[in-house]
SELUM-888313 format. One record per residue: residue number from 0; x, z, y of N, C-alpha, C, O, CB in turn. Coordinates in Angstrom, 1 decimal. Glycine has a CB too. Layout:
! SELUM-888313
NUM/X/Z/Y/X/Z/Y/X/Z/Y/X/Z/Y/X/Z/Y
...
! end
This chain:
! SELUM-888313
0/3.1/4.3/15.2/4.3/5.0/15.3/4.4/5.7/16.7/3.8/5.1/17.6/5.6/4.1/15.0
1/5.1/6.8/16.8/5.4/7.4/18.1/6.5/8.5/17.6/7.1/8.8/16.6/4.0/8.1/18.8
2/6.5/8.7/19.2/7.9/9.6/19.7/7.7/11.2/19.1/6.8/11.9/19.6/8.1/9.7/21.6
3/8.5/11.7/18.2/8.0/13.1/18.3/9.0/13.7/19.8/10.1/13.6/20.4/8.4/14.0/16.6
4/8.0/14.4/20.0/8.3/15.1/21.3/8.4/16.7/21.2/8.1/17.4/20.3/7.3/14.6/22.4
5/8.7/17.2/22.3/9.4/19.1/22.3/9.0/19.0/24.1/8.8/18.0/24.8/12.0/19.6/21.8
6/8.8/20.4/24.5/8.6/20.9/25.6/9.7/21.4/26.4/10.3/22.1/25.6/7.8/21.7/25.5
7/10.4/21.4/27.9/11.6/21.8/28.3/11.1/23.4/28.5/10.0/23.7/28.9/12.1/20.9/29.6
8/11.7/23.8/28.2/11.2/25.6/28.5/11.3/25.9/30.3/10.6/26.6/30.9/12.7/27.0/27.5
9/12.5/24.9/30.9/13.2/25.5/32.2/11.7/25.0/32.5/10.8/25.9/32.6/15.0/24.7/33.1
10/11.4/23.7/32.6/10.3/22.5/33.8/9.0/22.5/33.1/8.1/22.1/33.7/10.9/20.5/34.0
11/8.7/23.0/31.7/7.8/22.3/31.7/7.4/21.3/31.1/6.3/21.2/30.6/7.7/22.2/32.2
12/8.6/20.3/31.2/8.1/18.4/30.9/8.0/18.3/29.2/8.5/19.0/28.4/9.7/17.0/31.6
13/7.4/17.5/29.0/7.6/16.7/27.7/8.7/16.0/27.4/8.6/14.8/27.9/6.7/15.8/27.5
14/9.7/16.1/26.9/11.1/15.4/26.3/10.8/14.8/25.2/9.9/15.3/24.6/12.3/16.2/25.8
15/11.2/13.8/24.9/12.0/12.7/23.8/12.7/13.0/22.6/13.7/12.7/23.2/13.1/12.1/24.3
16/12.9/13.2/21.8/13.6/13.7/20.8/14.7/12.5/20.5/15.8/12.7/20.3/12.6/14.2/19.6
17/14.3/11.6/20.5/14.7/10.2/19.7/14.0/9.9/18.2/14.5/9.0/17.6/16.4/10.1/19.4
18/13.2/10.4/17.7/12.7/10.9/16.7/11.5/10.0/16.5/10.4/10.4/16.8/12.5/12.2/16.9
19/11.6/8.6/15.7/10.1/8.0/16.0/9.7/7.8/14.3/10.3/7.4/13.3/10.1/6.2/17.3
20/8.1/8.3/14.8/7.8/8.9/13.5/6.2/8.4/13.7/5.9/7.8/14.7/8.2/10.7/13.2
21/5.2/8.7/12.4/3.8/8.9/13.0/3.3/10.6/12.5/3.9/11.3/11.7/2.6/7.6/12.4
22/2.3/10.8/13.1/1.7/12.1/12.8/1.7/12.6/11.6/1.9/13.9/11.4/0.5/12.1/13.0
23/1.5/11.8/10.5/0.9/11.9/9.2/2.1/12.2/8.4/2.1/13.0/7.5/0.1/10.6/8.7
24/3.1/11.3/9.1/4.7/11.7/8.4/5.4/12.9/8.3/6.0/13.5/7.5/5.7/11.0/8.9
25/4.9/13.1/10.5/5.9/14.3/10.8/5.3/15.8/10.2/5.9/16.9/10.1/6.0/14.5/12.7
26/3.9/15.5/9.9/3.3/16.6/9.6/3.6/17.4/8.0/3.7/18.6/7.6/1.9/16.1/9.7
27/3.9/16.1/7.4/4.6/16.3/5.8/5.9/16.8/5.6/6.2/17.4/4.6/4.7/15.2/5.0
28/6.9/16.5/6.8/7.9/16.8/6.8/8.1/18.1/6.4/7.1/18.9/6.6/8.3/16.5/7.7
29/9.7/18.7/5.7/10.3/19.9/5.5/10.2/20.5/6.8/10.1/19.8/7.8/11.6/19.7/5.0
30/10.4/21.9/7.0/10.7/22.7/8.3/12.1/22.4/8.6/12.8/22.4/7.5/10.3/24.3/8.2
31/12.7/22.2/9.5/13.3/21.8/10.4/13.7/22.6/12.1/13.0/22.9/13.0/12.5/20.8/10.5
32/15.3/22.6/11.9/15.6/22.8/13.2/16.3/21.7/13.8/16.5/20.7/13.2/16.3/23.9/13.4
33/16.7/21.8/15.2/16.6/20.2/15.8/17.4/20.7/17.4/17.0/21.6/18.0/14.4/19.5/16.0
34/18.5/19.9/17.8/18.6/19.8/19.3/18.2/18.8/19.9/18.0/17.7/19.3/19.7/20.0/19.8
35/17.9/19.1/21.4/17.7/17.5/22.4/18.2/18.1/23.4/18.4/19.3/23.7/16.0/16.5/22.8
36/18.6/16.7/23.9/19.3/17.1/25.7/18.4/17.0/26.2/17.5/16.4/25.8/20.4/16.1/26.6
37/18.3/17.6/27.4/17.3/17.5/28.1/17.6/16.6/29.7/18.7/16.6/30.2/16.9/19.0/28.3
38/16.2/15.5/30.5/16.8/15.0/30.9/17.0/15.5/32.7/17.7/15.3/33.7/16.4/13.8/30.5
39/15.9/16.4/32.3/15.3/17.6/33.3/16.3/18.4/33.7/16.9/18.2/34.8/14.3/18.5/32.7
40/16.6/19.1/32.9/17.4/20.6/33.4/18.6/20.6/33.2/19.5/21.3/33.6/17.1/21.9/32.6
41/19.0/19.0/32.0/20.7/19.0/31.1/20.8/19.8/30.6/22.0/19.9/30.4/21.9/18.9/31.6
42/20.2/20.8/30.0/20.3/21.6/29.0/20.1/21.4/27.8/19.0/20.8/27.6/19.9/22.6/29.1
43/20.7/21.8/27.0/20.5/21.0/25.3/19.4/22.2/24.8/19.6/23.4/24.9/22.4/20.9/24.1
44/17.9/21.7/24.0/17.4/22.5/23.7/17.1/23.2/22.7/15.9/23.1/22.8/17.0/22.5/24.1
45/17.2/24.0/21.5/17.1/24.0/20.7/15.6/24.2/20.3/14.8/24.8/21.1/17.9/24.7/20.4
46/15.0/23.6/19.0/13.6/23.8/18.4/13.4/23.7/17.3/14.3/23.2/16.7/12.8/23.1/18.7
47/12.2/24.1/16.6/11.9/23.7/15.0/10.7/22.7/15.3/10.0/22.6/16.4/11.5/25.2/13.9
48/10.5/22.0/14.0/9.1/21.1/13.8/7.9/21.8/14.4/7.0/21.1/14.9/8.7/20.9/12.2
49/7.8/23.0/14.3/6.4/23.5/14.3/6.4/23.3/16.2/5.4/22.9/16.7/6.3/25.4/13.4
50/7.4/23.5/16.8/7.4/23.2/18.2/7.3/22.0/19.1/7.4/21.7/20.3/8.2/23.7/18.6
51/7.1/21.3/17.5/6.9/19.5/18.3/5.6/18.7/18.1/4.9/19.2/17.3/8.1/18.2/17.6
52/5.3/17.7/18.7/4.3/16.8/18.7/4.8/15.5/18.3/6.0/15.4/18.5/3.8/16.8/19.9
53/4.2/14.5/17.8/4.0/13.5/17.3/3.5/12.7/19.0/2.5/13.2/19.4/3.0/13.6/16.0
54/4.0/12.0/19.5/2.7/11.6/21.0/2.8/9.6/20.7/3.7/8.8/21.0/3.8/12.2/23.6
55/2.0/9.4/20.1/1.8/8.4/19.6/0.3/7.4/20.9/-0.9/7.5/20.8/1.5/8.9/17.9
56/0.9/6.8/21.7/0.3/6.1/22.4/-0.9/5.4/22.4/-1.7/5.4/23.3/0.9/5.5/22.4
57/-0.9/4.6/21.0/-2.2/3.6/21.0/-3.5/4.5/20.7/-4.7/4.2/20.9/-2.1/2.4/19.5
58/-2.8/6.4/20.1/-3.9/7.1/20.0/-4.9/7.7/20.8/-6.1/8.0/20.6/-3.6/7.7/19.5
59/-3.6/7.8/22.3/-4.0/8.4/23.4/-5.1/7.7/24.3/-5.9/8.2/25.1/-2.8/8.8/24.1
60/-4.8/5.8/23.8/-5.7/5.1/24.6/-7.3/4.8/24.0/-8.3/4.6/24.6/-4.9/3.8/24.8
61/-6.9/5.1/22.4/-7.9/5.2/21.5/-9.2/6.6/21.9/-10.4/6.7/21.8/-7.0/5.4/20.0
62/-8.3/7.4/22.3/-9.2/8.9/22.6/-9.7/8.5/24.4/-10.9/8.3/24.6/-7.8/10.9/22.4
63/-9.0/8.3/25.1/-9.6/7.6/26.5/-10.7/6.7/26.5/-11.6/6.4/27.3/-8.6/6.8/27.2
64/-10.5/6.3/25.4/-12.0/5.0/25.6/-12.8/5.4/24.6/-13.8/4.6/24.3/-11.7/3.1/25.4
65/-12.5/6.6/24.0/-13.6/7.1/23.1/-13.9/6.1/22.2/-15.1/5.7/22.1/-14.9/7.4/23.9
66/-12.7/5.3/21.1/-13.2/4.8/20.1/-12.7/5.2/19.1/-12.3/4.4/18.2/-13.3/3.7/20.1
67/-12.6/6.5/19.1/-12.2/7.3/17.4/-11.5/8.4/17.9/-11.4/8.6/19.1/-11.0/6.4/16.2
68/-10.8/9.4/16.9/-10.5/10.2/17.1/-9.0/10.7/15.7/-9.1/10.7/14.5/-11.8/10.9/17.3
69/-7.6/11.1/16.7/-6.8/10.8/15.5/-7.2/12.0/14.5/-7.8/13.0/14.8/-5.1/10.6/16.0
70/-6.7/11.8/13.4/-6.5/12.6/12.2/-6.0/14.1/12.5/-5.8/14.9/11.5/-5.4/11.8/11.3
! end
């Protein structure tokens, strides 16, 4: 499982959605529009699915040590 996440447009950063999902789910999902606050700029931001990521942790440590590769 992991966070789906969105990009702040002002900074840059990777935000939070509150949205905890895995890849395979978020990918099946309906299209989708969506706000988040931001913790960066405090601007609330608007997005659709197609503008988010899945950032799912154990995958990222999985691809660092080179023992697989996610889906």
């Amino acid at each position: 499982m992991g966070m789906v996440m969105v990009r702040c447009p002002q900074t840059g950063h990777a935000i939070s959605t509150g949205i905890k999902t895995d890849r395979e789910s978020f990918r099946r999902s309906t299209v989708f529009f969506s706000r988040t606050p931001c913790p960066f700029c405090r601007a609330d931001h608007a997005w659709f699915a197609r503008d988010a990521w899945v950032d799912e942790p154990s995958i990222r440590v999985r691809r660092r040590r080179g023992g697989g590769s996610p889906a």
